[in-house]
N, CA and C of each residue as an Amber inpcrd file, in Angstrom:
protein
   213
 135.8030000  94.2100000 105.0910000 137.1030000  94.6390000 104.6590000
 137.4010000  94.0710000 103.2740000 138.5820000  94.9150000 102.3320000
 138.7490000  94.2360000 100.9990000 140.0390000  93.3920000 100.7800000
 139.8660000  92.9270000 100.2410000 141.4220000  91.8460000 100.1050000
 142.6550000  92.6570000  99.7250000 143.6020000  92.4990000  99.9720000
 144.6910000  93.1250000  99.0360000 144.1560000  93.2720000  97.5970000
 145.4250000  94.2730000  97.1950000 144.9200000  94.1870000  95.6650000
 146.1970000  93.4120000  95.1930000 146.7240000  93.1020000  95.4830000
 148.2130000  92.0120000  94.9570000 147.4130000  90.7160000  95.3000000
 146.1820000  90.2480000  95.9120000 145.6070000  89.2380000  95.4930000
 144.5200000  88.7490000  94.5820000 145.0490000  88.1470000  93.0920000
 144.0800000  88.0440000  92.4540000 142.4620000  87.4800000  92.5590000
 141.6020000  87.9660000  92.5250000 140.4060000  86.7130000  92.9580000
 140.6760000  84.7640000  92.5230000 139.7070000  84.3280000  93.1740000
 140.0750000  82.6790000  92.8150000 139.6820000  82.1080000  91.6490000
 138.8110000  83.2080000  90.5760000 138.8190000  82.5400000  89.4000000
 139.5960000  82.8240000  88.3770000 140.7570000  83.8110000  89.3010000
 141.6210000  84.0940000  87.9740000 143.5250000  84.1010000  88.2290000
 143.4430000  82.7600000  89.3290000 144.7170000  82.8150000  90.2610000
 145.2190000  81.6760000  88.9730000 144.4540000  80.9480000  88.5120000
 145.0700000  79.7680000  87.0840000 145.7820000  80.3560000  86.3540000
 145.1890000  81.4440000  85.4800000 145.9140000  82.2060000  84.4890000
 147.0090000  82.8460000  84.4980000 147.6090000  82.5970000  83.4360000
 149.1930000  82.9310000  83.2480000 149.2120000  84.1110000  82.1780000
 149.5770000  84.8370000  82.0230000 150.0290000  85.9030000  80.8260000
 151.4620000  85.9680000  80.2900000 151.2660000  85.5810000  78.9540000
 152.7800000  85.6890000  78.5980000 152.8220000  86.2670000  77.2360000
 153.9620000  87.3730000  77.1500000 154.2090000  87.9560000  76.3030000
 155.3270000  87.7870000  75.8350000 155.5440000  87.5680000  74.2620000
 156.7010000  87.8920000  73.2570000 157.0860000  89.1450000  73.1790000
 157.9390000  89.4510000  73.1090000 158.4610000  91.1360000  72.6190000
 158.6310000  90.5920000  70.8600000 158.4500000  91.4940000  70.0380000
 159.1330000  91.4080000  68.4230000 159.7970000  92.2530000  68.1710000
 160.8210000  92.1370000  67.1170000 161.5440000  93.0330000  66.5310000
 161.0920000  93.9700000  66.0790000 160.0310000  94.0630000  65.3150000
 158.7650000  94.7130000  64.6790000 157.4530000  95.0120000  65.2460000
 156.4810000  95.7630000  65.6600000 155.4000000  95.7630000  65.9420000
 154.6070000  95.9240000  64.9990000 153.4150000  94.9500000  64.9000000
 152.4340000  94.9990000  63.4420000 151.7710000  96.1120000  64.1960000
 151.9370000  97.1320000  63.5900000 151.1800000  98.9400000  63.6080000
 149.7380000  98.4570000  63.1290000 149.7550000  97.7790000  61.9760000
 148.0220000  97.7890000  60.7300000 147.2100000  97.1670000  61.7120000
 147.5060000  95.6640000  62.5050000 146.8700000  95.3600000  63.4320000
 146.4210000  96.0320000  64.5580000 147.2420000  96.5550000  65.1600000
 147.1510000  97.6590000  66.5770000 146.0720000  98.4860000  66.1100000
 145.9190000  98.9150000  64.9950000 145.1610000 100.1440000  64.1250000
 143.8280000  99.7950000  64.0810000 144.1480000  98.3310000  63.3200000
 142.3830000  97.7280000  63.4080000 141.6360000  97.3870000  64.3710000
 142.8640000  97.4520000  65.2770000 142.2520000  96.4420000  67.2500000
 141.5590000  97.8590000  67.4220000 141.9950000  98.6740000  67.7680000
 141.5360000 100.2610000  68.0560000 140.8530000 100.7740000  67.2530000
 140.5020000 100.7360000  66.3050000 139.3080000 101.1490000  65.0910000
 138.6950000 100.4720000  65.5540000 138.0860000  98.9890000  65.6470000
 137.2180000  98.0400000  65.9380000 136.4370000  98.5560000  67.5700000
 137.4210000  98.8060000  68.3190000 136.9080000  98.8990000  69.9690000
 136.1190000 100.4110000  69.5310000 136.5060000 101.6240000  68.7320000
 136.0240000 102.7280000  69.0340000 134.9460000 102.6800000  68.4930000
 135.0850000 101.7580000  67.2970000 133.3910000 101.5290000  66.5820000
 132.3020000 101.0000000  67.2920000 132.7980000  99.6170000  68.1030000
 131.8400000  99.0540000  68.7360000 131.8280000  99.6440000  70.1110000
 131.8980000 100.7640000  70.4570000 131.8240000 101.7440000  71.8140000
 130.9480000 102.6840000  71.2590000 131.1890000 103.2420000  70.0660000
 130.5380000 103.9700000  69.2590000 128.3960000 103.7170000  68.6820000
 128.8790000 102.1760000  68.8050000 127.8160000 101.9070000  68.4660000
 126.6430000 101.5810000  69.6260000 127.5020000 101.0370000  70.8860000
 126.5790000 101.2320000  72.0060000 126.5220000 101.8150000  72.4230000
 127.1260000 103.2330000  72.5510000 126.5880000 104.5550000  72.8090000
 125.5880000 105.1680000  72.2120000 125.5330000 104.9830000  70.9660000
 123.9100000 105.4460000  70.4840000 123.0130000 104.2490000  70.3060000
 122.8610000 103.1090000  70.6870000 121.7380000 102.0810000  71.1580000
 121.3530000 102.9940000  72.0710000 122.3600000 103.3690000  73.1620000
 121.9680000 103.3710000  74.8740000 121.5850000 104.9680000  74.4680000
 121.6800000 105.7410000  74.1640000 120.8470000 107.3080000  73.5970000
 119.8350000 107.1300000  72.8760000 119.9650000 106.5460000  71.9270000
 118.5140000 105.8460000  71.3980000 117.4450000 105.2280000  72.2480000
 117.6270000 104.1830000  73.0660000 116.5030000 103.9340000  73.6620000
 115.9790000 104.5980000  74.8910000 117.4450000 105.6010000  75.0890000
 116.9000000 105.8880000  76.7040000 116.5580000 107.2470000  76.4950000
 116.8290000 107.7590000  75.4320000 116.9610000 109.8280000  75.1450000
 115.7160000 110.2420000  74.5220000 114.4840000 110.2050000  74.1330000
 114.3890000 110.7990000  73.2030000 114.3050000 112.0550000  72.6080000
 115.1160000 112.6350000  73.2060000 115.5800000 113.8590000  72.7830000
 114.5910000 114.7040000  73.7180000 114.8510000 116.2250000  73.4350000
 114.5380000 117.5800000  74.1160000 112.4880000 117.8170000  74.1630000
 112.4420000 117.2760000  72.7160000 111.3150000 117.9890000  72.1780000
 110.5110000 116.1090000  72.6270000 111.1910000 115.4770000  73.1230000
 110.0940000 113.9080000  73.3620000 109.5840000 113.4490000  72.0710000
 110.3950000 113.6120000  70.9700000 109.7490000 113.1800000  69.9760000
 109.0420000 113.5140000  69.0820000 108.8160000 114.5630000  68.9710000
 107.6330000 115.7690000  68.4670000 108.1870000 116.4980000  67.8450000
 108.0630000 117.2370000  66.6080000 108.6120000 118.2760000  65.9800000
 108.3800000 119.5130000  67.0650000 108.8480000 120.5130000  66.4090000
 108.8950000 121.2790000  67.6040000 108.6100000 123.2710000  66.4660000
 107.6660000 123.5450000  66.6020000 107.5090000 124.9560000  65.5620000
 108.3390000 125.9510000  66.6650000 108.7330000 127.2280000  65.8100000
 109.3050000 128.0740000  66.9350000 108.3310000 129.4360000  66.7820000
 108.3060000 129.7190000  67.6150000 107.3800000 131.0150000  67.6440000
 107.9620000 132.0670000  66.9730000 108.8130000 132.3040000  66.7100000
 109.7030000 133.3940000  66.3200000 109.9180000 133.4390000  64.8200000
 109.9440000 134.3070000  64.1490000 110.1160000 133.6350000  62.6770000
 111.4570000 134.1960000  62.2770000 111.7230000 133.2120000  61.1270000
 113.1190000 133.7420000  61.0550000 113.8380000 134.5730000  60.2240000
 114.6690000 135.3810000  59.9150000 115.0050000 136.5080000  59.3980000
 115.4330000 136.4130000  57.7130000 115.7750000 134.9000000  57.7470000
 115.6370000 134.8230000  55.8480000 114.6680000 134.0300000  55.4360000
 113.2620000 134.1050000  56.3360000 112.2450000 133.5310000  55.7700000
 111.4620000 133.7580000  54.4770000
């Protein structure tokens, strides 16, 4: 069976979260927090296609039998 979910696990029953509200919200920061996460999501998404994909053709050029009409 699973625990409640209103019970935190035991390595994280210490921690406290506390938030300020501001008059202002720094927008430029929020901007860079979220630029930063989509880049580095961005970037292990093509590690993880890179090592695991190599594409359709396995790596190989690929000629087409067909030739093409503004050849």
């Amino acid at each position: 069976m699973r625990k409640s979910a209103g019970t935190p696990p035991a390595r994280m029953r210490d921690y406290q979260l506390v938030a300020d509200a501001r008059a202002t919200p720094d927008l430029h920061l929020l901007a860079q927090l979220f630029i930063g996460m989509a880049r580095q999501r961005a970037t292990e998404d093509r590690r993880q296609r890179d090592s695991t994909d190599p594409g359709l053709a396995g790596g190989r050029e690929v000629e087409s039998d067909t030739q093409e009409a503004n050849s």
